[in-house]
C-alpha angles and dihedrals in degrees: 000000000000109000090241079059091059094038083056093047084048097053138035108246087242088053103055109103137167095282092050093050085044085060089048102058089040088062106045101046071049096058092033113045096215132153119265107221144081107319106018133115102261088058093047079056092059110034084059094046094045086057091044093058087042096073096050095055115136093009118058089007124027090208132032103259083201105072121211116256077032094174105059090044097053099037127053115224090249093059087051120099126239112256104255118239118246128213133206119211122223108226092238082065092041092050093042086046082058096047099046087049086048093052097041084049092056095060087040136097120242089252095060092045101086110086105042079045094060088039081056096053086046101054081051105046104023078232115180110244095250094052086054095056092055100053115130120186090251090070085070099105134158111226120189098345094319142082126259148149117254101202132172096164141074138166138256125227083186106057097020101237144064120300090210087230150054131258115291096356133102121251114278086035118134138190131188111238120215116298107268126218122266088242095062088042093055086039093061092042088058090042095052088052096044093045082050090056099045093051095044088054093049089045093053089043087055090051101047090049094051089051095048 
């Protein structure tokens, strides 16, 4: 159950106050161990609490527990996180980081390939973490002559599954990615066999040592 769930079974809807909702959002950025500033989680969580009991004013709670500039009434600035610096890479340094991962997947087994393999996708498509986690081998497409992924899922660190979904689209939904090089395409085709592989060999070995 999401932790806004179990604030609404502690407290009656006409009980939760500022300070309730001050406790809340301590808690959370606590057991979570998120980050306190503008989009983050914690300020997704308000904003969507903020419009809930917006549209009970003057009904269930005479004031929006929720204040408005929530964030820098409930947090002190020390409590806030530095913005994190961005960096945009050249494509000189984008094509010589592929290389380098092409060249490090070639001496690696198919159990270490995993993560250069999904840096690589995403030099290529731009794609958001969770949609690369939920990558599955029939996303692979070609659309219109060239390869691509069809996706329409992504994964949750929060709730620690798939949402069955992307971002800010309903469920069923789908979107092309970039086109990918032929390269990557033909890649992912030698990794699925030899994954295939891989798992058919450990599955006969199990087998071989339970009958022994």
């Amino acid at each position: 159950m999401s932790p806004v769930a179990n604030l609404f079974l502690k407290f009656r809807i006409k009980n939760i106050n500022e300070q309730v909702v001050n406790d809340f959002a301590h808690d959370f950025v606590a057991s979570h161990k998120v980050t306190v500033g503008k989009s983050t989680v914690i300020a997704r969580r308000l904003t969507h609490m903020r419009k809930f009991f917006k549209e009970l004013e003057g009904r269930s709670v005479k004031v929006n527990p929720v204040p408005e500039q929530f964030l820098q009434k409930l947090f002190r600035k020390s409590e806030f996180s530095v913005k994190k610096n961005q960096y945009l890479f050249s494509n000189a340094e984008l094509a010589s980081i592929k290389k380098e991962i092409k060249s490090e997947l070639n001496g690696l087994t198919i159990n270490n390939m995993g993560t250069r393999l999904a840096i690589w996708i995403d030099l290529e498509t731009g794609m958001r973490p969770g949609e690369l986690q939920a990558l599955r081998f029939q996303n692979l497409v070609v659309k219109d002559g060239y390869p691509t992924f069809k996706i329409n899922d992504s994964w949750s660190d929060y709730t620690n599954g798939f949402n069955g979904s992307l971002k800010s689209r309903p469920k069923g939904a789908f979107r092309y990615c970039l086109p990918i090089s032929n390269d990557l395409a033909a890649f992912l085709t030698e990794y699925q066999k030899k994954q295939d592989d891989f798992l058919s060999l450990n599955f006969k070995n199990k087998l071989a040592t339970g009958l022994k």
